[in-house]
C-alpha positions, -999 to 999 in steps of 0.1 A, spaced: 151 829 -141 143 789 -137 103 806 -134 104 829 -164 116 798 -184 90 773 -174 65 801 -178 78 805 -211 71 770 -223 37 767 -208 25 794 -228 47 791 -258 45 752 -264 69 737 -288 57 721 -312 54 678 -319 82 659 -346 53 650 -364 17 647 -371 -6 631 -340 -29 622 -361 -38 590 -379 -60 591 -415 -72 559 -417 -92 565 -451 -95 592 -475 -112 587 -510 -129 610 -531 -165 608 -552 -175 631 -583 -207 646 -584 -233 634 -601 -245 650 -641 -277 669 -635 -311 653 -647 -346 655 -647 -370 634 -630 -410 637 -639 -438 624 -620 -476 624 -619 -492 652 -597 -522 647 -575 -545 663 -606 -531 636 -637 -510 660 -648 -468 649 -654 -446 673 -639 -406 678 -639 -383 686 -610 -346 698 -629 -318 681 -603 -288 698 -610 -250 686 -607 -246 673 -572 -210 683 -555 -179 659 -553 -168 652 -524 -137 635 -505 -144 620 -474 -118 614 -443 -112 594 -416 -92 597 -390 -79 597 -354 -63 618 -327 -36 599 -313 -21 629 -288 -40 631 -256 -46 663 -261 -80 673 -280 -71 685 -315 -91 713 -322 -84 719 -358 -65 698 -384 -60 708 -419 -50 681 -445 -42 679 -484 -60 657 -508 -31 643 -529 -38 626 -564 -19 618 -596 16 631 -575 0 667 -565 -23 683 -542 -56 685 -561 -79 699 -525 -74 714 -493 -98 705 -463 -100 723 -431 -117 702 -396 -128 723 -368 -144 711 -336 -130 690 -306 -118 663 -313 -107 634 -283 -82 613 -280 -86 577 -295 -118 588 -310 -126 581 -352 -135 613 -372 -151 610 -400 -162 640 -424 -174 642 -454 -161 678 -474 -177 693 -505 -151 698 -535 -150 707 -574 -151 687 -598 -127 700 -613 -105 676 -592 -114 647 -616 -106 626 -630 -82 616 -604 -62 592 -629 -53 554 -618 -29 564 -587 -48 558 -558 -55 596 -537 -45 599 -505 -48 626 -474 -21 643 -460 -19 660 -424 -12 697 -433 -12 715 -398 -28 704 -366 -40 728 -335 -45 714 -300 -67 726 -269 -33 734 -250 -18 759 -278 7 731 -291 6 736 -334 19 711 -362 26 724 -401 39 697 -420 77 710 -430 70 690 -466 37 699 -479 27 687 -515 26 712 -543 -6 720 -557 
């Protein structure tokens, strides 16, 4: 019985009180209006290149306090009370180690008003099967 129990666990970890991992910054950039630049070609002649609207973005950093490698981590992008993005990190991620990722978003996010945004830990996955969802999430 004492086996089947253990066994249990092993495979079926339970999960951490909280979040394991740290965001130590999380900020957010609108894209940029489209243009047109023009330039002289190699024959005299003025050309145009059309740029059009470049992507907003938020970008996160952040670390993995457990000592297990985190192996995806989810995380809201909270601004003006709500959740305005959702942002999804996959790879394998160490202990101790900074992350910092850079995620394309609408711009329909902005403006973000005068509260400062911040990043929230939504759901974390570790190497060893162990899983985190935040109980609380914000509302979109």
């Amino acid at each position: 019985m004492f086996q089947f129990l253990l066994a249990f666990t092993t495979v079926h970890p339970l999960a951490p009180a909280g979040p394991r991992v740290t965001v130590d910054a999380c900020w957010a950039q609108r894209g940029s209006a489209p243009y047109t630049s023009f330039y002289t070609d190699r024959h005299g002649k003025l050309q145009s290149i059309y740029h059009p609207r470049g992507q907003g973005t938020i970008a996160i950093s952040y670390v993995n306090n457990a000592p297990e490698p985190l192996v995806s981590i989810t995380f809201g992008f909270v601004a003006k009370g709500y959740m305005v993005a959702e942002e999804h990190d996959v790879g394998t991620f160490s202990h101790g180690v900074e992350i910092a990722h850079t995620f394309d978003v609408s711009d329909q996010i902005f403006p973000l008003g005068t509260t400062l945004p911040r990043c929230v830990v939504l759901s974390e996955h570790y190497a060893d099967g162990v899983r985190w969802v935040n109980p609380d999430p914000p509302r979109f």
